[in-house]
PDB file with one MODEL, atoms N, CA, C and O in Angstrom:
MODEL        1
ATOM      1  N   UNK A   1     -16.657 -10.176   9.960  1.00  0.00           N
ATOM      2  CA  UNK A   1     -17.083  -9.874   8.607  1.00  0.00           C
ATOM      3  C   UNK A   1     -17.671 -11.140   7.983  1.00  0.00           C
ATOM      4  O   UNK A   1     -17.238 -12.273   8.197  1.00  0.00           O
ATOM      5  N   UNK A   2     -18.752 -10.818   7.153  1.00  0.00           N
ATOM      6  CA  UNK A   2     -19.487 -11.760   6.334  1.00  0.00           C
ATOM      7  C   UNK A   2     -18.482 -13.056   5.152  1.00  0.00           C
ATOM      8  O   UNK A   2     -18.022 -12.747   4.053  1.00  0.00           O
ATOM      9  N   UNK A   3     -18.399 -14.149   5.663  1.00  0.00           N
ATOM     10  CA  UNK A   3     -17.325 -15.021   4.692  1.00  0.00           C
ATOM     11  C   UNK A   3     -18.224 -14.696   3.050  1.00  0.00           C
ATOM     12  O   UNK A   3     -17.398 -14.895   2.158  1.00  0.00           O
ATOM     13  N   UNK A   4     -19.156 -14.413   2.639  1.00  0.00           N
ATOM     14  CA  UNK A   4     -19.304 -14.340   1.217  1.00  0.00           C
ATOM     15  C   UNK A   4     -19.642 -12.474   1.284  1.00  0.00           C
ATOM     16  O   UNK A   4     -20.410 -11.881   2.041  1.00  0.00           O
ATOM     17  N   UNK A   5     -19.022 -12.086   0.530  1.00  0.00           N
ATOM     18  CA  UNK A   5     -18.252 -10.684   0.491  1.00  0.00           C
ATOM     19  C   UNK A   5     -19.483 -10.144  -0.961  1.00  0.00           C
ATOM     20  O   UNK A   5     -19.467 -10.896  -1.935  1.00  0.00           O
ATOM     21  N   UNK A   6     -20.214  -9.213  -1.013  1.00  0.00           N
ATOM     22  CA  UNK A   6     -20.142  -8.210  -2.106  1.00  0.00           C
ATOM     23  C   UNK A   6     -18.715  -8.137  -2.721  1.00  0.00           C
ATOM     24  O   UNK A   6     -17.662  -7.895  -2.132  1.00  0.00           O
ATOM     25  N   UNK A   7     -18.962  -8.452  -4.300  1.00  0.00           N
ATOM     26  CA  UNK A   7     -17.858  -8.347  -5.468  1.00  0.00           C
ATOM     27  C   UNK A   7     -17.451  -6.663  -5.470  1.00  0.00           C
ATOM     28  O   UNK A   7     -16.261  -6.349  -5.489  1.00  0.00           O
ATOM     29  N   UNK A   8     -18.291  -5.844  -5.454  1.00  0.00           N
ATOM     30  CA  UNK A   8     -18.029  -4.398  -4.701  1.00  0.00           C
ATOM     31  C   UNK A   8     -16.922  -4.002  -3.573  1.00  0.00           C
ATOM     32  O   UNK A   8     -15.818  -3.488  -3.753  1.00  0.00           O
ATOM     33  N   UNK A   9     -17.625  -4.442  -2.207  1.00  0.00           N
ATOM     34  CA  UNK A   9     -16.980  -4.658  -1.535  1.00  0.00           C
ATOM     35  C   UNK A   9     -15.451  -4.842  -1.273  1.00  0.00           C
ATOM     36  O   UNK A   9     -14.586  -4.274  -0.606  1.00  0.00           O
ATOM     37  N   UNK A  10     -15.558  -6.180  -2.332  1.00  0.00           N
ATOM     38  CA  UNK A  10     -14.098  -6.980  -2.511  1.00  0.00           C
ATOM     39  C   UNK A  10     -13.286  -6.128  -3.295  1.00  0.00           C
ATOM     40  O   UNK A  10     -12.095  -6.063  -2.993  1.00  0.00           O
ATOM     41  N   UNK A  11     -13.771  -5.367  -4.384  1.00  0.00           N
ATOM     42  CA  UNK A  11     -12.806  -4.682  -5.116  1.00  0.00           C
ATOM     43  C   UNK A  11     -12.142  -3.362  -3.770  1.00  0.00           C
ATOM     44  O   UNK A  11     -10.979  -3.217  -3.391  1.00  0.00           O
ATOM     45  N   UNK A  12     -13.351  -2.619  -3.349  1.00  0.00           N
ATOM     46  CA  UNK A  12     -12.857  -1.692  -2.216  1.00  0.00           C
ATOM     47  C   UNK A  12     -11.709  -2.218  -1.360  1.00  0.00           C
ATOM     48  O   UNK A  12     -10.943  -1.297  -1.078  1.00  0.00           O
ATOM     49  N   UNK A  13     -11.404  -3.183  -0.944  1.00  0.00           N
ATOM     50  CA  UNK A  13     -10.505  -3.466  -0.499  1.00  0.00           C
ATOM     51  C   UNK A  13      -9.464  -3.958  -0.801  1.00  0.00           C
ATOM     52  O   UNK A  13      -8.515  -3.700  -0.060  1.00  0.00           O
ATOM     53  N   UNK A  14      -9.295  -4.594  -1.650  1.00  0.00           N
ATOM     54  CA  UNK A  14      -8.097  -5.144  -2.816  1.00  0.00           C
ATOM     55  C   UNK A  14      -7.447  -4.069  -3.231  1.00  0.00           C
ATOM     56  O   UNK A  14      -6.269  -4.071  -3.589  1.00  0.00           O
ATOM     57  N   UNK A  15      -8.441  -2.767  -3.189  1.00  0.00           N
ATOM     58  CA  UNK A  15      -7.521  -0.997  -3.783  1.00  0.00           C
ATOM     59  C   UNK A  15      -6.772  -0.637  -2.388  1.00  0.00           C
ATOM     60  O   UNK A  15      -5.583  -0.320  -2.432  1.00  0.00           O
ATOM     61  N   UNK A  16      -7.442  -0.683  -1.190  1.00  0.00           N
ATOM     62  CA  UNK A  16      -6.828  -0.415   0.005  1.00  0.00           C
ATOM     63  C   UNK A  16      -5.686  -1.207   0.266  1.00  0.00           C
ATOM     64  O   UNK A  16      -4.687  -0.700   0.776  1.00  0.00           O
ATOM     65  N   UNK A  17      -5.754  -2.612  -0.090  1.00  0.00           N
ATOM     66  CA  UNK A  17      -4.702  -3.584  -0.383  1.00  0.00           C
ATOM     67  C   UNK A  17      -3.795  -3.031  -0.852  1.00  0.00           C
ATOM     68  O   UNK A  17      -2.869  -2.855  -0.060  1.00  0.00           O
ATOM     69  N   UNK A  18      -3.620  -2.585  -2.047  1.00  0.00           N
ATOM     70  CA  UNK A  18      -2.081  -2.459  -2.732  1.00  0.00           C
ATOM     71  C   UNK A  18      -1.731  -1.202  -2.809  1.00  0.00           C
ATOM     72  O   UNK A  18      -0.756  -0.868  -3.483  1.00  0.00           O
ATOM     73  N   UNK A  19      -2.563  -0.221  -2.051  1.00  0.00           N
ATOM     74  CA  UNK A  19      -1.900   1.477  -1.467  1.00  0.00           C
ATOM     75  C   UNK A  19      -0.944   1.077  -0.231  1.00  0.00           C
ATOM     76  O   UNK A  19      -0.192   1.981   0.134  1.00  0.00           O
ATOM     77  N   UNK A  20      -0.861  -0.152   0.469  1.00  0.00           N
ATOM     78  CA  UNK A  20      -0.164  -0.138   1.407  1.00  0.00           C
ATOM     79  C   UNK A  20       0.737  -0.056   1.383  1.00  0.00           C
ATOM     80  O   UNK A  20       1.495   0.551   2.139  1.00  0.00           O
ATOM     81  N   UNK A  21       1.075  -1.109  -0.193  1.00  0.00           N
ATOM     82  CA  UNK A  21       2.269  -1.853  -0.380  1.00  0.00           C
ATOM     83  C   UNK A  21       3.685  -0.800  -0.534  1.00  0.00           C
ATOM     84  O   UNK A  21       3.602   0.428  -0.513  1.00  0.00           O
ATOM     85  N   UNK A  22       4.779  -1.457  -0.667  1.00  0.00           N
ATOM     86  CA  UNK A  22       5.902  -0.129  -0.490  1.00  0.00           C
ATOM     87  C   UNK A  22       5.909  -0.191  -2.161  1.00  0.00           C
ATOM     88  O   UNK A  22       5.213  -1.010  -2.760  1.00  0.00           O
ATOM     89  N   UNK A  23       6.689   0.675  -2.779  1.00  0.00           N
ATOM     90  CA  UNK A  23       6.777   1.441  -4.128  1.00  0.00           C
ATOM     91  C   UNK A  23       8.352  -0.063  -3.934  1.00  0.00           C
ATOM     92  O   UNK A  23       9.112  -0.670  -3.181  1.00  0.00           O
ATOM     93  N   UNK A  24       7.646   0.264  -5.948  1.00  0.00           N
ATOM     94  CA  UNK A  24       9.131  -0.973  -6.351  1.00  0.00           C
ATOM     95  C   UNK A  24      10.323  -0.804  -6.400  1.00  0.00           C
ATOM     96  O   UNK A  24      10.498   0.320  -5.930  1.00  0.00           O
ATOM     97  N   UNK A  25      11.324  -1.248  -6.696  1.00  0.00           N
ATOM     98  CA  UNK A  25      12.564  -0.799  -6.179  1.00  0.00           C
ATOM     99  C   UNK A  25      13.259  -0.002  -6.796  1.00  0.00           C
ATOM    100  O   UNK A  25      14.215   0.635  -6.354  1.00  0.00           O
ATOM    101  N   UNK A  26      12.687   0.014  -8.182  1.00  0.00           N
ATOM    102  CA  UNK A  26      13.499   0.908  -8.984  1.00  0.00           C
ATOM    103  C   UNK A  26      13.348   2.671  -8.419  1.00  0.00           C
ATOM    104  O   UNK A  26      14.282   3.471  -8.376  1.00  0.00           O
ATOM    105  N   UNK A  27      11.650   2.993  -7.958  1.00  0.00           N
ATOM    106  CA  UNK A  27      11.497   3.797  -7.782  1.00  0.00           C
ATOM    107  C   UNK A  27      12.398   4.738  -6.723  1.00  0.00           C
ATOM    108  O   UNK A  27      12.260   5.940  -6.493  1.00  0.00           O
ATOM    109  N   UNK A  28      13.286   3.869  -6.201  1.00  0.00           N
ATOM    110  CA  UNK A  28      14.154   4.724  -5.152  1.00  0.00           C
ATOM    111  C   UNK A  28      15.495   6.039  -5.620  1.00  0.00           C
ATOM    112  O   UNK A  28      15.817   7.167  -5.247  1.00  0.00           O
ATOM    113  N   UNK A  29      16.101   4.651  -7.017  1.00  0.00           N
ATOM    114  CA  UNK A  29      17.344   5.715  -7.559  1.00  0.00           C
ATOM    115  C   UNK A  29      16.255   7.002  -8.447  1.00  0.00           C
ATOM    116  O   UNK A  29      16.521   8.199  -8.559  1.00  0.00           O
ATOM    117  N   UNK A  30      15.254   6.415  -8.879  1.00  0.00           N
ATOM    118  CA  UNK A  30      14.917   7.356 -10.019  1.00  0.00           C
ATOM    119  C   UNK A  30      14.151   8.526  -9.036  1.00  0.00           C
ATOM    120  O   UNK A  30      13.611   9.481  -9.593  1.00  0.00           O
ATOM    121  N   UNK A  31      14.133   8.429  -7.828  1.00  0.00           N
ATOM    122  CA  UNK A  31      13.952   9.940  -7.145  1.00  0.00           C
ATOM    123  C   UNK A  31      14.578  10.240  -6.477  1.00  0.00           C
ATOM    124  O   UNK A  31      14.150  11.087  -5.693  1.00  0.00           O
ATOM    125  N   UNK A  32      15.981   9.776  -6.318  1.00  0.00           N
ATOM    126  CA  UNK A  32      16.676  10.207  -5.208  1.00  0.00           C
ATOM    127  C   UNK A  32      18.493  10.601  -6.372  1.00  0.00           C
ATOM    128  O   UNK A  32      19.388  11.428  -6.191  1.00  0.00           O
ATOM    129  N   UNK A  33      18.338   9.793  -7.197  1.00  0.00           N
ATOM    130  CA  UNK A  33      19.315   9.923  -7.885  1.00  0.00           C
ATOM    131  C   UNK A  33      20.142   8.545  -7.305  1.00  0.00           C
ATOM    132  O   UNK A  33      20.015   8.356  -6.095  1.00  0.00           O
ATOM    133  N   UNK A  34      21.096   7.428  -8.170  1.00  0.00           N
ATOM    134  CA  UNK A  34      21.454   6.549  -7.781  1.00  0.00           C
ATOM    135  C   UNK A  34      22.692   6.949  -6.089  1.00  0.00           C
ATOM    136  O   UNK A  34      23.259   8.035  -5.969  1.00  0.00           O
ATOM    137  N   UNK A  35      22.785   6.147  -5.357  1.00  0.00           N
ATOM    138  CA  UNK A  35      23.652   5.456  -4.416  1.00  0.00           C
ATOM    139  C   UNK A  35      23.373   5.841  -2.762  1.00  0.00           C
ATOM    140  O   UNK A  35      24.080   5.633  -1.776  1.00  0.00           O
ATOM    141  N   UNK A  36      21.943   6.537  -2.908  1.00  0.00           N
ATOM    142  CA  UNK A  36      21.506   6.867  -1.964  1.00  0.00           C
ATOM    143  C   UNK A  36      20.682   6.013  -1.459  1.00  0.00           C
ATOM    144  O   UNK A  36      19.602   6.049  -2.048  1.00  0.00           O
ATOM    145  N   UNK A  37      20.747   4.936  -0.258  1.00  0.00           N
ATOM    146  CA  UNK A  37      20.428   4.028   0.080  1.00  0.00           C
ATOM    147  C   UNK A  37      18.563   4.061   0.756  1.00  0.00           C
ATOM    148  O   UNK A  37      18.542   4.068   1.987  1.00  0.00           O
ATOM    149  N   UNK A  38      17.753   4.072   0.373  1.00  0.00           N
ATOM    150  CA  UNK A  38      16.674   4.527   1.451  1.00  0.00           C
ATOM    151  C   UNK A  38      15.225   3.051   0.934  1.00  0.00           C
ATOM    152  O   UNK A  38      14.975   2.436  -0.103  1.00  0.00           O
ATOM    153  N   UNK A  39      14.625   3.069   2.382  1.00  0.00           N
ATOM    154  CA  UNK A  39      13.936   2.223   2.105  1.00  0.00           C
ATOM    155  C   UNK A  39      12.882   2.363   1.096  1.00  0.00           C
ATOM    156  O   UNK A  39      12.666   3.554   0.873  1.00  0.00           O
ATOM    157  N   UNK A  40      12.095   1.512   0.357  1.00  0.00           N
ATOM    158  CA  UNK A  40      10.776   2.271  -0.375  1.00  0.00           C
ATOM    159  C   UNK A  40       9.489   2.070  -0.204  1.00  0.00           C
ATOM    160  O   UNK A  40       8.602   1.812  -1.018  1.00  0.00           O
ATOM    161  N   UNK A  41       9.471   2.240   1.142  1.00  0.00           N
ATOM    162  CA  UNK A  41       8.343   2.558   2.315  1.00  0.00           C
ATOM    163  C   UNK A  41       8.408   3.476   1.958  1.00  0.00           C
ATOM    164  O   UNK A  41       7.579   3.654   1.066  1.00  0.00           O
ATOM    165  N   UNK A  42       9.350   4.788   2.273  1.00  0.00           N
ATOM    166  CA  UNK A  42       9.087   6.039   2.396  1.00  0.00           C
ATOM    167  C   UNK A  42       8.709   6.916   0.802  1.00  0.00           C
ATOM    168  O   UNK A  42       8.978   8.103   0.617  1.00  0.00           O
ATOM    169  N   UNK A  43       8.184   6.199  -0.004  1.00  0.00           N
ATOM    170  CA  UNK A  43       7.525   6.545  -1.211  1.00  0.00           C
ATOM    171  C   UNK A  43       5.974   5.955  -1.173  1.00  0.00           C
ATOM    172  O   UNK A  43       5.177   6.077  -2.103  1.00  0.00           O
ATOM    173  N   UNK A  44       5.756   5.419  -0.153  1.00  0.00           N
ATOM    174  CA  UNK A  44       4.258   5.015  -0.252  1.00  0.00           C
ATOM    175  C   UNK A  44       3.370   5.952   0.434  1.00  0.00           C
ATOM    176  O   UNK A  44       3.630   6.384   1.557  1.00  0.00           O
ATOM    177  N   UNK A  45       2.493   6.220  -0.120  1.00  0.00           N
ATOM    178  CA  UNK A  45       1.450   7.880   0.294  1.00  0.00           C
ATOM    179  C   UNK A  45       0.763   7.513   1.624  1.00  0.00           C
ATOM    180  O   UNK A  45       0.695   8.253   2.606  1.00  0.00           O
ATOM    181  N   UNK A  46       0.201   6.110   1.506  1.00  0.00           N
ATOM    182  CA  UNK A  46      -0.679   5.938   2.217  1.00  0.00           C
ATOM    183  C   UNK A  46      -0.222   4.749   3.024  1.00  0.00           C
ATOM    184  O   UNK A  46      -0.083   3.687   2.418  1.00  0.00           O
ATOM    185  N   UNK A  47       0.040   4.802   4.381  1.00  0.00           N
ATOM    186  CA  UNK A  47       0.728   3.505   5.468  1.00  0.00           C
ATOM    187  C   UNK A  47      -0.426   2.999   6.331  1.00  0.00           C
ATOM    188  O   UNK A  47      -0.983   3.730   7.150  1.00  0.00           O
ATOM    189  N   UNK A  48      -0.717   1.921   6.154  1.00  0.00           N
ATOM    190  CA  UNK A  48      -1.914   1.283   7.106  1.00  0.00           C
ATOM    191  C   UNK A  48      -1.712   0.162   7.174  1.00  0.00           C
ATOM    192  O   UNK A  48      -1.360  -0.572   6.250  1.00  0.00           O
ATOM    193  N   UNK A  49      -1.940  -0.167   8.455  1.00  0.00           N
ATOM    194  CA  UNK A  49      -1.550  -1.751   9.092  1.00  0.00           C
ATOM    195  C   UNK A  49      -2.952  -2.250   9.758  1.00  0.00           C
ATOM    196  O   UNK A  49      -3.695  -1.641  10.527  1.00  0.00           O
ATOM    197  N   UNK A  50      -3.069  -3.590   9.195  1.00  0.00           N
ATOM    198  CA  UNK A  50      -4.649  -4.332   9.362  1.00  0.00           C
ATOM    199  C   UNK A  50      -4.452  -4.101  10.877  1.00  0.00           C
ATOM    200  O   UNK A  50      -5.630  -4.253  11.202  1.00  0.00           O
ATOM    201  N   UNK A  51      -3.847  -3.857  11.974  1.00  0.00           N
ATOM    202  CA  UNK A  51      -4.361  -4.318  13.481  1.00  0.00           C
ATOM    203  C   UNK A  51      -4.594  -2.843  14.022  1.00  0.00           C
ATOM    204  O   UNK A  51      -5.459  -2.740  14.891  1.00  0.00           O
ATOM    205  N   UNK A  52      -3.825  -1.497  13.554  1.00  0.00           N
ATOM    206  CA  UNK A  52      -3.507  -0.170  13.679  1.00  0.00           C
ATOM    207  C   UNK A  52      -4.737   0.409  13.403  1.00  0.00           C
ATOM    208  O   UNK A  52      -5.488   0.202  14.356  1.00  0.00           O
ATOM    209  N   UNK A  53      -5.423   1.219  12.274  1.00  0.00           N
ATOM    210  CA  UNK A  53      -5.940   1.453  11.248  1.00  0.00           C
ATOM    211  C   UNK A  53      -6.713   0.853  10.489  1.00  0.00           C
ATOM    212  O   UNK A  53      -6.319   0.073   9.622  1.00  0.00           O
ATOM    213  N   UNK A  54      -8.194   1.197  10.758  1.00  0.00           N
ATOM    214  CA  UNK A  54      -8.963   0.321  10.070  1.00  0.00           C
ATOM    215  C   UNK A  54      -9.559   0.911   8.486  1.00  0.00           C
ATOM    216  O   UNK A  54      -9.214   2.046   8.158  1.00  0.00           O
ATOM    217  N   UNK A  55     -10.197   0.331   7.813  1.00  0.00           N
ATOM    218  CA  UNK A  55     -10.625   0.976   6.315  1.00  0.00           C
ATOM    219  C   UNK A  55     -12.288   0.754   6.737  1.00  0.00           C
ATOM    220  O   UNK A  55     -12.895  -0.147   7.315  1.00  0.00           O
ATOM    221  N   UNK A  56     -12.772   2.371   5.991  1.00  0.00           N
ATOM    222  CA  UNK A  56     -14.267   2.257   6.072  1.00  0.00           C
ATOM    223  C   UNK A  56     -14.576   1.854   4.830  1.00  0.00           C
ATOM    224  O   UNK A  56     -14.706   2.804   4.058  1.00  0.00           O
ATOM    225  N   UNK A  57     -14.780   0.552   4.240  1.00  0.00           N
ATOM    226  CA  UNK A  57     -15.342  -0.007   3.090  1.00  0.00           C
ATOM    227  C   UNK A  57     -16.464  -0.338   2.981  1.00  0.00           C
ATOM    228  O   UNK A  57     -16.863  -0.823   1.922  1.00  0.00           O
TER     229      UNK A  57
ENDMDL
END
């Protein structure tokens, strides 16, 4: 990839960026109801790993 990036571009991926990320922590009791232990991966819609899965940007 090109080292000087379309500002376009850059935004397209900075959004793909933080769909990866897992959901914050609070979000776990407030859908599961408190003391139910679960990771909060499994609240993120969209799972993609840079070496797996590539993004068409």
């Amino acid at each position: 990839m090109a080292r000087n990036k379309p500002k376009a571009k850059k935004l397209r991926l900075a959004k793909c960026k933080k769909q990866t990320k897992w959901a914050p922590f609070w979000v776990v009791p407030k859908a599961l109801r408190l003391g139910r232990r679960v990771h909060p991966g499994r609240f993120t819609a969209i799972k993609r790993n840079w070496r797996r899965d590539k993004i068409k940007a």
